[in-house]
C-alpha positions, -999 to +999 in steps of 0.1 A: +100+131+111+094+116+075+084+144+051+064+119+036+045+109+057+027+145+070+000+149+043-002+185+037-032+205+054-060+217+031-070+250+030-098+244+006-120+225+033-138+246+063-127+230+089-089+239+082-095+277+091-106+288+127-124+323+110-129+325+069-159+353+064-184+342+034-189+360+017-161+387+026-179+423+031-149+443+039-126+464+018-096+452+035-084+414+049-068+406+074-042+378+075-043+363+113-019+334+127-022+328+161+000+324+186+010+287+202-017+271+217-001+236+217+013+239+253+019+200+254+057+196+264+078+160+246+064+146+217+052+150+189+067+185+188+039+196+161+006+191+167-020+176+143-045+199+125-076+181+143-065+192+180-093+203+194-073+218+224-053+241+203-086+250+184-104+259+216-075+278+229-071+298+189-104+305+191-103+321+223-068+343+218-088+353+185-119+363+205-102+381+232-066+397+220-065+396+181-100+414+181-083+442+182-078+439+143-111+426+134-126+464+129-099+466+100-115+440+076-122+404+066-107+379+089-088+346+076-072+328+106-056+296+099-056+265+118-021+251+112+000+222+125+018+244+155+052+236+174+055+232+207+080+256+229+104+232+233+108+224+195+106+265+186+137+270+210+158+233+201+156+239+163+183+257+162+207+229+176+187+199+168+179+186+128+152+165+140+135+196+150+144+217+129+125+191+104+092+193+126+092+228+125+093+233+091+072+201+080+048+212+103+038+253+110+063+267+081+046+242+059+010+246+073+012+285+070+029+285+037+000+263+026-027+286+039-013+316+023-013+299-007-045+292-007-055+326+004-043+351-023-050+323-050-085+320-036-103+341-009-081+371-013-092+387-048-070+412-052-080+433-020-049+449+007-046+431+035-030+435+068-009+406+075-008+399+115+004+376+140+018+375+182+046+351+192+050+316+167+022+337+147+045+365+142+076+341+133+054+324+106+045+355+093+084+368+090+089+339+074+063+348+045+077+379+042+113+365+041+100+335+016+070+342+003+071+375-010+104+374-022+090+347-047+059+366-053+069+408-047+037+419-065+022+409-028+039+440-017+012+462-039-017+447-014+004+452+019-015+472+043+010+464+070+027+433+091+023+433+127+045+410+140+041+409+176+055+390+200+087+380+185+114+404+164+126+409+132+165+419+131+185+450+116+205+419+095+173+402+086+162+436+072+193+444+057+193+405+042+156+413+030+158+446+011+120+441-001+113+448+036+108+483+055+104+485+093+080+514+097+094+550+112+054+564+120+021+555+128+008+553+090+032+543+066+024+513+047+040+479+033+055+480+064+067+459+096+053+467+131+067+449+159+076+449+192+081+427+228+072+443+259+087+441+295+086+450+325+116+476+339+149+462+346+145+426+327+184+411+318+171+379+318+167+358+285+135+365+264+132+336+237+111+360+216+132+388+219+167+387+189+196+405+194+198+438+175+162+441+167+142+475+159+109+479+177+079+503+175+065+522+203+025+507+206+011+543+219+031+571+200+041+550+170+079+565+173+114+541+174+134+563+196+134+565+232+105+588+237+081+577+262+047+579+260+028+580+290-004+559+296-022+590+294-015+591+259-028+554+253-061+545+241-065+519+265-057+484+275-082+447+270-071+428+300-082+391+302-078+370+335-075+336+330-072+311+365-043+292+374-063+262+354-066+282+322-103+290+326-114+322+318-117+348+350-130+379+334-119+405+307-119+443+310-113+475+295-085+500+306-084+535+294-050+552+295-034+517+316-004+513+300+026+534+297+054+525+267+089+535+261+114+518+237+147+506+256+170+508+220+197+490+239+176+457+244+148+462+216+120+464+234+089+485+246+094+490+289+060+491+306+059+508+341+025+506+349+016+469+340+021+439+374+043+418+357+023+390+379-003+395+362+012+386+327+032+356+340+032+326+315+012+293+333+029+262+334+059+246+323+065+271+296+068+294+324+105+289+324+109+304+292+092+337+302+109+350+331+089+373+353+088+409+339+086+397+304+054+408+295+045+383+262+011+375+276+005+416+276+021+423+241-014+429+225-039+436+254-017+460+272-019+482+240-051+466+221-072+497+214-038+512+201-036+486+182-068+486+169-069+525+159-035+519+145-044+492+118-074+514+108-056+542+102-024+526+080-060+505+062-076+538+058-036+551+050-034+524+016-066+529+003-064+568+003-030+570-013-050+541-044-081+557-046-092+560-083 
């Protein structure tokens, strides 16, 4: 891909955002990048920023899974030129790639955040979110971004990056970053991948050696928690076609332990064939890895958590 040739995506214009409140009315923001919604397989690995698919598709995970952060504050939720599975997983061997990824989402998001704390953010705290490719574009602000810019750490509510992990090396290579150890610390990383019991089979959102967070208790070691304990469950049913079955709520559904060994949160009570993946990305999401689930298995946890680290910040800089 010529670099050249991809003009870069402008976040001064409407249309490049799928949610931008105006005015703002909150106290807080909330930084959202959603997950990938760009399920054609081949080329072009990125998709363009007019795809009305992956619009209609961001729109609805917005609606139905990262609604569980709207409560906190004042949403911003990019559109951006996403990657496709197959070029997330071949960058690593392959420069052409490589090149798409970071001319296209890497580029797109850096752009957006840009544009955001220059000009919608106004000097509020923010919670900085994303599941899946959202949560990998938003390590790599944290990696990039605010190493270049470490007053953004001042704002930091929190960064919940679901869906894909952040490693004890990348921490250790990123000293500006803290995982969190509770359920209301602040400038702090959240994030976690959830299976089901007994998975040994490759997770391409899952890194070796990565820290996660229990979802209902908020702990890192083994404890469980059972679902008694959780606040409940959103879970959407979507048909075999992608067309939206139903959605409902589930008090106390999910259970949630962290497995230290593999770095992940182990859900009993969830039927892992009900979080399969559809399609040909399938094959990268082996049964009993439960990445469709991450956030409405534990969304009302979720939800109450990012209130109270919000309501955590702006006690601890009340003047």
């Amino acid at each position: 891909m010529n670099r050249q040739s991809v003009p870069s995506p402008d976040y001064s214009q409407d249309d490049a955002w799928l949610l931008k409140p105006d005015p703002p009315v909150s106290a807080v923001d909330v930084f959202y990048i959603i997950p990938t919604e760009y399920h054609r397989s081949g080329e072009p690995p990125v998709c363009v920023m007019t795809d009305t698919e992956v619009r209609r598709l961001g729109m609805r995970h917005l609606q139905h899974k990262a609604s569980a952060f709207f409560p906190s504050g004042n949403v911003y939720a990019p559109m951006y030129r996403q990657s496709n599975v197959e070029c997330l997983v071949g960058a690593a061997k392959s420069p052409r790639l490589r090149r798409a990824l970071i001319d296209g989402p890497v580029a797109s998001i850096g752009a957006a955040f840009d544009y955001y704390m220059t000009h919608l953010n106004g000097g509020r705290p923010f919670i900085l979110a994303g599941h899946s490719q959202g949560a990998l574009m938003a390590k790599f602000l944290l990696e990039s971004v605010f190493v270049r810019h470490p007053e953004y750490h001042d704002q930091l509510i929190a960064a919940y990056l679901i869906g894909f992990s952040i490693t004890r090396s990348e921490l250790a290579q990123n000293p500006h970053l803290r995982f969190a150890t509770g359920p209301d610390d602040t400038d702090v990383i959240i994030s976690y991948n959830t299976e089901a019991p007994g998975v040994t089979a490759r997770n391409i959102t899952l890194m070796p050696d990565a820290p996660c967070i229990n979802p209902v208790n908020w702990r890192t070691d083994a404890v469980p928690a059972p679902s008694s304990e959780s606040l409940g469950a959103h879970l959407v049913r979507f048909s075999p076609i992608g067309r939206l079955c139903g959605a409902a709520d589930r008090p106390g559904y999910a259970d949630a332990a962290v497995d230290p060994k593999r770095g992940v949160v182990v859900c009993t009570t969830a039927n892992p064939d009900d979080f399969r993946v559809i399609g040909d990305e399938g094959d990268y999401f082996p049964k009993g890895v439960l990445h469709t689930g991450d956030i409405p298995l534990y969304y009302y946890d979720l939800r109450a958590n990012a209130l109270t680290r919000a309501a955590a910040w702006l006690n601890a800089h009340r003047r």
